[in-house]
TIZAKOL-26416 format. One record per residue: y, z, x negated of N, C-alpha, C in turn. Coordinates in steps of 0.1 Angstrom, whole numbers, plus 5000, padded with zeros to 4 digits. Layout:
REM TIZAKOL-26416
YZXYZXYZX ...
//
This chain:
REM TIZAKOL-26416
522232519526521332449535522132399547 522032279550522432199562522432339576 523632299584523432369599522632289605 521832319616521032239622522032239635 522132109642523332089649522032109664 523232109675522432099689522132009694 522431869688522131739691521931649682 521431559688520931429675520331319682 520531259675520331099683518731079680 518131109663517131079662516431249655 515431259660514831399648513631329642 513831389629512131339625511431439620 510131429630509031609620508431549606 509031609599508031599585509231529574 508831539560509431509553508731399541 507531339544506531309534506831149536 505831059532506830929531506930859540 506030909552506730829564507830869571 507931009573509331079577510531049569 511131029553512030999545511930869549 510930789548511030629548511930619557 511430659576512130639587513330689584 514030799584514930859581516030719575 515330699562516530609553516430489559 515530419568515630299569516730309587 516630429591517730459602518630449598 519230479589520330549582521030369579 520230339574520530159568521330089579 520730129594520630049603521830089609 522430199604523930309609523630389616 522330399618522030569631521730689620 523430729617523830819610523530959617 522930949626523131079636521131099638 521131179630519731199622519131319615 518231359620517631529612516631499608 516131569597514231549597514031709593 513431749599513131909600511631899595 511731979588510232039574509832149575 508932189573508432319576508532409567 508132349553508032379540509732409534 509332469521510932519513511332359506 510532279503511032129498510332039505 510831919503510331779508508831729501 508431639510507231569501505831559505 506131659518504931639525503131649513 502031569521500931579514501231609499 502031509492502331549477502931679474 503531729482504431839480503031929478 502231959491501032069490500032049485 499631939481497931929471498231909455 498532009451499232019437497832099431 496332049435495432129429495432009410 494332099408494531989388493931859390 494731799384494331629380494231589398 495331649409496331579414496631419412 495931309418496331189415496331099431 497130939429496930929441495730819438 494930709448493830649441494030529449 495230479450496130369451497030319438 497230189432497830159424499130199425 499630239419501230299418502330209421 502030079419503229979425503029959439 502229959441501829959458501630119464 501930199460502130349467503630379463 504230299472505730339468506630249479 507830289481508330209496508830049489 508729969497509029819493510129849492 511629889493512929889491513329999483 512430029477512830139466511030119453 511229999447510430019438511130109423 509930159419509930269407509330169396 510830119385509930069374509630149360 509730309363509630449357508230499356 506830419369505830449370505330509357 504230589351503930609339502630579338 501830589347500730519350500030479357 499130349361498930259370498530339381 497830499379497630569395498030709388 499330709400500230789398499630969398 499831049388499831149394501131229406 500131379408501231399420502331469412 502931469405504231549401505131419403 504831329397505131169398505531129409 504831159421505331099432505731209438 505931289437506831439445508431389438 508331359424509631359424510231189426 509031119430510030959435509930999448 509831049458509831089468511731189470 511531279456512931369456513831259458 513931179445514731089439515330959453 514130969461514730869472515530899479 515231049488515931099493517431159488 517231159473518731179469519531029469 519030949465519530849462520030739473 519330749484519830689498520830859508 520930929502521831009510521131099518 519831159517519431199533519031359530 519631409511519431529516520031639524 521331559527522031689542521731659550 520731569553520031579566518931639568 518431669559517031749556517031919558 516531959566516532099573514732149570 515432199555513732279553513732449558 512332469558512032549566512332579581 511932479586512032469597511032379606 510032489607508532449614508832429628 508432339633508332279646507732369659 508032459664506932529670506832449687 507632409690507532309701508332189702 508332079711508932009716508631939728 509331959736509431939751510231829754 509831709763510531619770511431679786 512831659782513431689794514031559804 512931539810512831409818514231379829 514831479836515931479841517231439829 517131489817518331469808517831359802 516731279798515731209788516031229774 515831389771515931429760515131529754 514531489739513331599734514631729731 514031869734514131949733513132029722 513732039705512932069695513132219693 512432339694512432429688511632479677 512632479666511632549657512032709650 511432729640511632839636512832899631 513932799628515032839624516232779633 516032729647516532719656516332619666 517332539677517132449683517532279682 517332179685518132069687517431999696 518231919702518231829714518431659708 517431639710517331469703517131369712 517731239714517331119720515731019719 515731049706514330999703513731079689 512531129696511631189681510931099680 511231179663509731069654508631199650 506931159654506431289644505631209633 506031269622505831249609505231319603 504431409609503331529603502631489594 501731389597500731299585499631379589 498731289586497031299591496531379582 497031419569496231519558497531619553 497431689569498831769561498831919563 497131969577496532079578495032069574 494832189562493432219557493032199569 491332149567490132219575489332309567 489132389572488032509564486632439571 486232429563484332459572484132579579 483332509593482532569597480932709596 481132739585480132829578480132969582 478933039588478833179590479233239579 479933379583480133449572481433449563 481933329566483233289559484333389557 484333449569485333519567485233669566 483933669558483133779549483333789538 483733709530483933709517484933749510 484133859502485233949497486333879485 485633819474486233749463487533639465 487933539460488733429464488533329470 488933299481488733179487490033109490 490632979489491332879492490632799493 491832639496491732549503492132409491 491232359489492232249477493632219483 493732199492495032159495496032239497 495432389496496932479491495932569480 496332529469495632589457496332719455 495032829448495832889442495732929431 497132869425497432869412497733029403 497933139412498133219408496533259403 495533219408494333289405493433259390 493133259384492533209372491333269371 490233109368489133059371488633089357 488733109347488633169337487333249333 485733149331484633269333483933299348 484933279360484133319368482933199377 482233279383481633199387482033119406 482133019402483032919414481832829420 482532849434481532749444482532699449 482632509445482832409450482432369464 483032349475482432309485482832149491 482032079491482631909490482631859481 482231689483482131639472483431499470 484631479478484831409482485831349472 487131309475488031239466488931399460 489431459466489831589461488931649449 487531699453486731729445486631639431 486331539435486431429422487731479415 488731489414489731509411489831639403 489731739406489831859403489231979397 487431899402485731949394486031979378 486731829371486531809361487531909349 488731929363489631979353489332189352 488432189361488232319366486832319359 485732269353484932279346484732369336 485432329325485332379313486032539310 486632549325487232729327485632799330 485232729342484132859349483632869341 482732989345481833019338480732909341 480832909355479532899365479832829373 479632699378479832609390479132539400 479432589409477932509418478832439430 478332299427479332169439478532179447 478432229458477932179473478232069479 476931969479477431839483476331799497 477231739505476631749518475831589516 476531519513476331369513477131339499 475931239490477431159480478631069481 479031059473480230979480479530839466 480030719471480330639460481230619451 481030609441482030659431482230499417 483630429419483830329410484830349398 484430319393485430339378486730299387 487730409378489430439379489730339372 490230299362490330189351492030229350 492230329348493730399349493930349332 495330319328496130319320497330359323 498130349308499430449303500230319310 501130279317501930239312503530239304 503330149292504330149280505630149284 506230179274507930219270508330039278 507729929267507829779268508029749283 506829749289506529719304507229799314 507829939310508729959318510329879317 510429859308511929809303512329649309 510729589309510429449317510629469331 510329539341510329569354511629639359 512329729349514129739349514929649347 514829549340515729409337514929289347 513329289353513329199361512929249374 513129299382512829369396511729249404 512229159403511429059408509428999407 509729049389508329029385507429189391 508529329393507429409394507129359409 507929319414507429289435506729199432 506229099423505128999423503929089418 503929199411502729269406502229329418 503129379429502829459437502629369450 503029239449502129109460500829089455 500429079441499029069441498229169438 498829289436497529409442497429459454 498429419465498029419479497229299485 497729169477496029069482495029089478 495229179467493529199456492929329470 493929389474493029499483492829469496 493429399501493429309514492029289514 491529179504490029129504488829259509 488929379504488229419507487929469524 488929439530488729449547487229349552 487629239540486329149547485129249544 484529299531483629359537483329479545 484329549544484529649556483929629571 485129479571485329489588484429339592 483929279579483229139587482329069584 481529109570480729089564480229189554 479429319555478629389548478229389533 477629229536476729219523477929129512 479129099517480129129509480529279496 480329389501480129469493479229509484 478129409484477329399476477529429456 478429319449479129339441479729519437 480329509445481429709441479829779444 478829789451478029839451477129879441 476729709434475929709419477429809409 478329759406479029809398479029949406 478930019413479030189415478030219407 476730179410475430199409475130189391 475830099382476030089368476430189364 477830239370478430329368478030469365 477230499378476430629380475430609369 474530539364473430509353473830529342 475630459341475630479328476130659324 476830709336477730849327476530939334 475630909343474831049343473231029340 472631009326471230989327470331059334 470831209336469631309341469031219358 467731179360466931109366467231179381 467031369379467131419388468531409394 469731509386470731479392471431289397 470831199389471231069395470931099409 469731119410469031079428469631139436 470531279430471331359441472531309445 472731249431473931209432474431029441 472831009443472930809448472830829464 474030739465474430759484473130629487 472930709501471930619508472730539522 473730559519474630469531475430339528 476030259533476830129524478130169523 478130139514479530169506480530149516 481930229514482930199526482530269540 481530339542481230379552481830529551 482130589540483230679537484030639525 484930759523485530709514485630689503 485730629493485230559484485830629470 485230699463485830769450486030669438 487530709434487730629419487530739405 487030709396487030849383486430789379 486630819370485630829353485330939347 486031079351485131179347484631299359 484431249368483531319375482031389374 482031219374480431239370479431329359 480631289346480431329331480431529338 481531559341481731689345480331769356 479831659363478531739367477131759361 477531689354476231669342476731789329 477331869335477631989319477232119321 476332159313475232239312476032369325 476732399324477132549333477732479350 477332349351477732299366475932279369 475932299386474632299391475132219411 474932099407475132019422473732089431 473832119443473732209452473732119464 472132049471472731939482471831979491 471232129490470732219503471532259513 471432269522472332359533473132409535 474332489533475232639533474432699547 473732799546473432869559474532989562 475233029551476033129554476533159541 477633259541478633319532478133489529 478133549522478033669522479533729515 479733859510480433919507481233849492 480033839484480233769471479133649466 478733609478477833499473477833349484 477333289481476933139490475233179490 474633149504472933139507472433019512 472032909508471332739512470232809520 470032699527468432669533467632729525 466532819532465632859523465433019519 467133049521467233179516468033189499 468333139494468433109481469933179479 469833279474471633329470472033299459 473233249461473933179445475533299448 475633409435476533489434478033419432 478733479436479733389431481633429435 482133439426483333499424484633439436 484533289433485333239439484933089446 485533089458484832969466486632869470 485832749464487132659467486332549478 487032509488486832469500487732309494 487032229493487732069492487232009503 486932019517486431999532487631929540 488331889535489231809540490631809549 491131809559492131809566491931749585 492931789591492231789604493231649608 492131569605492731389605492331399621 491531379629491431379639491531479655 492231599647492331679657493931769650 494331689652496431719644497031869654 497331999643497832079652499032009661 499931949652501231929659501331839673 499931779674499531739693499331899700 499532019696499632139703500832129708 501732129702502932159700504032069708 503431939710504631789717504331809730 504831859738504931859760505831719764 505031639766505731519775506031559787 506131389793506131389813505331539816 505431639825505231709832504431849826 504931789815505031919802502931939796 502731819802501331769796501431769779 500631789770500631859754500331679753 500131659739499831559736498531569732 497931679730496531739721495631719741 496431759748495831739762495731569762 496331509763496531349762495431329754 495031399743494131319733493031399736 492631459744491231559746489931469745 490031339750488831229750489031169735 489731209727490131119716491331059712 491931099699493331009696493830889701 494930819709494930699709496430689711 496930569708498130549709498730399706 499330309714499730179715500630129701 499730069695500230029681500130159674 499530259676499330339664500830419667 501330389673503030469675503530519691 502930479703503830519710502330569723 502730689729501430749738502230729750 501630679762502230639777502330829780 503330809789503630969791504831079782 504930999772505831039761506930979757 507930939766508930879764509930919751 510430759745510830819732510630899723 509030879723507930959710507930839703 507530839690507130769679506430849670 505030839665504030829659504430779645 504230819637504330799622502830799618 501530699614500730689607499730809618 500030719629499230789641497930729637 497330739655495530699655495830529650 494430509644494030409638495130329629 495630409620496730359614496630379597 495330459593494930469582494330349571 494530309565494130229554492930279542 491630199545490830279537490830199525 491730069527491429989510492729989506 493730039512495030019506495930119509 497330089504498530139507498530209518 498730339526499130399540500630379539 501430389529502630349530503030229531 502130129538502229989539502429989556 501530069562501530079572502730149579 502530249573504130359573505130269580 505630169566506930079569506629969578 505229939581505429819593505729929606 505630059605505530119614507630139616 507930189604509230199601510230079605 509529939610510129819612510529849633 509029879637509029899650509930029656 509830089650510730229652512330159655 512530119641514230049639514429949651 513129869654513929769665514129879678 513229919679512830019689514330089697 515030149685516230239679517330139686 517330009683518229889683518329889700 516929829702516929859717517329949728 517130059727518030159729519430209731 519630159723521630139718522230049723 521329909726522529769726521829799735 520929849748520529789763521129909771 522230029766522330089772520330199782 520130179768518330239776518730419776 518230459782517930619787516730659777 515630559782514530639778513030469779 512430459769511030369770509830449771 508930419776507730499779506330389783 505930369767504730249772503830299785 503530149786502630129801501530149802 500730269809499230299804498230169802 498430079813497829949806497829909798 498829909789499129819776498629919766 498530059768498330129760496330099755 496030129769494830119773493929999764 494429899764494529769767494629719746 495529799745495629759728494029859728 494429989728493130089724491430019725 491329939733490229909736490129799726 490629669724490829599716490329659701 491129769696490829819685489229879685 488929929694487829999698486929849692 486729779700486229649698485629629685 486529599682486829569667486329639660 486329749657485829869653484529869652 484029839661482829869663481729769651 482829679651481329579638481929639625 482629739622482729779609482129869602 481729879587480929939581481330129584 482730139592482930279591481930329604 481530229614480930269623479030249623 479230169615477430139613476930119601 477630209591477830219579476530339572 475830379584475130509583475330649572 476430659578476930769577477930859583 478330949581479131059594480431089582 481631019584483031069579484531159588 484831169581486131259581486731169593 486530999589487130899600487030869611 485530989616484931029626485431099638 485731119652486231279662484931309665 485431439672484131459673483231379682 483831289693482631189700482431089691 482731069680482030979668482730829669 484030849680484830759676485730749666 485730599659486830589642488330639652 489130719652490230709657491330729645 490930669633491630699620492230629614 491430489612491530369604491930239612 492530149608493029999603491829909603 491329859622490229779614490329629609 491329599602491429459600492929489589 493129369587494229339574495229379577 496229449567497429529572498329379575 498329269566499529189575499229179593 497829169596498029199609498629289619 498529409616499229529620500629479618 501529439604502629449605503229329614 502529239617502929119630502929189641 502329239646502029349657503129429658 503429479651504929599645506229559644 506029389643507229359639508929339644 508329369657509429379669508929469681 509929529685509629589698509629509712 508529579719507629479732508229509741 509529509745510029549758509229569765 508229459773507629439781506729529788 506029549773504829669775505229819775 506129809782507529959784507829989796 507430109799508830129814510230169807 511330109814512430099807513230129819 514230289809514730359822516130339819 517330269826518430249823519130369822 520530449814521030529818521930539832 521830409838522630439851521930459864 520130429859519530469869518630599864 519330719861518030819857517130839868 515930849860515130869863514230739875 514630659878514030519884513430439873 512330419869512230329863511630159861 512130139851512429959862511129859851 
//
C-alpha cells in the first residue's frame, strides 16, 4: 500500500467515478502530485457497496462510462454491477492512478488553514496537507435507515440494500422488504423465489417501464474494437435520445403523456390481479420520482408467497413489522431498500472552511453550491456531483466530467496565475442558486405531486439538473475568475 505523503498539490475524497475520473484527467493535465484517499479496502465507490442481487445500473451502458475511456467489452446494454466495478478497476490501472490510491483511509476531517491556504486532511490512517481538495463522496454513498419506532428492537436480521448481507441466507424465511424504489425493483425478484414469505412495504408506487435489456454479441463487440468511432456515435445518440426527456420534466408535462400510457400497458400487461394493479398504479406524474426500468418486478409481486403491504409501518417489534390498524406481520428478516442520504451528506460534517465553519453548517438552510462545485467560504473546495448536479434522465457521469473539465481549468488557474487560494463570491454563489431555484420550480420534480428522495427536508429539489446536461456543461466549461475572490501568493491573506 502507497505511503500517504504530508503534502499534495491535489487530494481527492472518494474513489467512485467522479473521484478516479478527476484524479486521471489531473494526471493528463501533469498534476502528478495527487492522492485520492478511500475509505473502503478497494475502489469503486457506489458500485463497489450495492453489490445486493440483480445489481444493475438503469442507464445504457455506453453512456455510463467516462468519454475517454470507452468499453467496447460491455456485455449488456445495462450494465450490471460486477461489470462496472471492474471498468472502474481497469481505468484506474490503466491510466496509472493505482499508487495514488490510499485505501482505507476514511476522511474524519478536513480543515482550511487560511494563514497557510492549505486543506489540512486527517483521516484514519494518517495526515496530508493539500493545495486544493476535491470531495468525491457521491450522493448515494451513505444508507438511510427509516425512521420507524422500534427499529432498533429487532431481534432477527436487519441490513441495508446498500450494504447487503451476503453472509445471511434468505432461504425459507420470512422477509420484510421495506421500499419500493429502483434498488427494490432490482433485487425483490432475485430474492423471491428463496423466502419463504415476503411482504414489500410500499409507501408510494413508483412508475415502472420496460428495461428492454439485451446480450450484447461476440460480433458487435469486435465492431466497436476495430471502429471506436462508430461506438462514440452510439453513445451521441443515446444521450440525445435521453436529453428529450428534460422537455417533459422541466417544460412541458403533458409531454410525458406517451412513457405514461406505455408504463400503464406495462403494469396491465405482467400484473392482472385488479387488486394488486390499483396498489400498484401511481397517482402522481411520472418523473416526479424516480422512474423504475424491469421487466420482472412486477411478475415477482404477483407470486403466490409475496404480499405488497401499502398500510403504514407504525412500528417494529422484536420479530415482527405492525401497519396501521394494529396488524402484525411476523417476520425473520427485514431488508431496508429506503435509500441514501442525498440531501443531508455525512461528509459536510467533516469539511471546516473560513473560520472553521462545517460545510453541513453552510448547508443548514439547504444544500447549495455555485455550479454544483464550489461553496463561498471554502476556498479551494471542489464538489464532485454536488447540489443540483444529479441527472434524472441520464448519465451522472456526464455531469461528473463537465464537472471534471471546471476542476482542470480551475487547477490550470492556479499554477500559471501564481494563485494562493479562489473562494467564490457569495453573490455569484447566491445568484447562480436562485436562478436554479427558478427554474426548478416549473418542474414535474416539484409539482409533480409527490414527495422524493430529490426532496430536503424544507422540500427544496437540492438534488437534480433542471435542464439539459449540454447546458451545465457550457456553464463548466471554463473557470469564471471573476465570480472568485482571488488570493495571490504574494499577498496572503488580502484578497483582491
Amino acid at each position: 500500500m502507497p505511503h500517504l505523503p504530508d503534502e499534495t498539490e491535489v487530494a481527492v475524497i472518494g474513489s467512485g467515478f467522479s473521484g478516479l475520473g478527476a484524479a486521471i484527467r489531473l494526471r493528463q493535465d501533469g498534476v502528478d502530485d495527487v492522492v485520492v484517499l478511500e475509505r473502503a479496502d478497494d475502489i469503486g465507490g457506489t458500485w463497489r457497496d450495492n453489490t445486493y442481487p440483480g445489481a444493475a445500473c438503469d442507464v445504457p451502458s455506453h453512456l455510463y462510462s467516462f468519454g475517454f475511456a470507452p468499453n467496447p467489452e460491455w456485455s449488456h446494454s445495462f450494465s450490471r454491477q460486477p461489470e462496472i466495478l471492474a471498468y472502474l478497476r481497469h481505468c484506474a490501472g490503466r491510466y496509472g492512478l493505482l499508487p495514488r490510491i490510499h485505501l482505507g483511509h476514511e476522511v474524519l476531517e478536513a480543515r482550511w488553514d487560511d494563514a497557510a491556504a492549505r486543506w489540512t486532511v486527517r483521516t484514519t490512517r494518517g495526515t496530508v496537507r493539500a493545495r486544493v481538495l476535491v470531495s468525491a463522496a457521491g450522493p448515494l454513498s451513505d444508507p438511510a435507515l427509516p425512521d420507524i419506532p422500534g427499529l432498533e428492537t429487532f431481534t432477527g436480521t436487519l441490513f441495508h440494500s446498500g450494504a447487503w448481507d451476503h453472509g445471511h441466507d434468505l432461504t425459507g424465511e420470512r422477509v420484510a422488504v421495506v421500499g419500493t424504489g429502483a434498488s427494490a425493483a432490482q433485487f425483490v425478484p432475485e430474492i423471491q423465489p428463496l423466502a419463504g414469505r415476503l411482504h414489500v412495504f410500499q409507501r408510494t408506487p413508483s412508475w415502472v417501464l420496460p428495461r428492454r435489456d439485451r446480450t450484447l454479441g461476440r460480433v458487435e463487440k469486435r465492431v466497436y474494437r476495430a471502429m471506436p468511432a462508430l461506438q462514440r456515435m452510439v453513445r451521441t445518440g443515446i444521450y440525445l435520445g435521453r436529453e428529450l426527456y428534460v422537455l417533459g420534466f422541466t417544460v412541458d408535462q403533458r409531454l410525458l403523456r406517451l412513457a405514461s400510457r406505455i408504463a400503464r400497458g406495462h403494469l396491465e400487461r405482467q400484473v392482472p390481479d385488479p387488486e394488486l394493479r390499483a396498489k400498484l398504479t401511481p397517482a402522481y406524474t411520472m418523473g416526479c420520482k424516480r422512474i423504475v426500468l424491469s421487466d420482472d418486478f412486477y411478475p415477482a409481486l404477483g407470486r403466490p408467497n409475496v404480499e405488497v403491504v401499502t398500510d403504514r409501518i407504525e412500528r417494529v417489534g422484536p420479530r415482527s413489522v405492525v401497519t396501521a390498524g394494529g396488524v402484525e406481520r411476523p417476520v425473520d428478516t427485514i431488508i431496508c431498500a429506503t435509500g441514501f442520504r442525498a440531501t443531508d451528506p455525512p461528509i459536510a460534517y467533516r469539511i471546516h472552511g473560513r473560520g472553521g465553519r462545517s460545510l453541513a453548517d453552510a448547508w443548514r438552510t439547504g444544500m447549495r453550491a455555485y455550479k454544483g462545485t464550489t461553496v463561498s467560504g471554502f476556498p479551494n473546495l471542489f464538489l464532485l456531483l454536488g447540489p443540483n448536479t444529479g441527472g434524472a434522465h441520464t448519465s451522472v457521469v456526464l455531469m461528473a466530467e463537465a464537472q471534471h473539465e471546471y476542476l482542470r481549468d480551475a487547477v490550470r488557474f492556479l499554477r500559471e496565475h501564481d494563485v494562493a487560494a479562489v473562494d467564490v463570491r457569495p453573490h455569484a454563489m447566491h445568484g447562480y442558486d436562485d436562478a436554479v431555484a427558478r427554474r426548478m420550480d416549473r418542474t414535474v420534480w416539484v409539482h409533480g405531486g409527490c414527495r422524493s428522495w430529490y426532496l430536503d427536508r424544507n422540500g427544496r429539489n437540492t438534488t437534480l439538473w433542471p435542464s439539459f446536461v449540454a447546458g451545465f456543461r457550457r456553464r463548466t466549461a471554463r473557470f469564471d475568475r471573476d465570480s472568485y475572490r482571488v488570493r495571490a501568493r504574494a499577498a496572503a491573506g488580502v484578497p483582491t
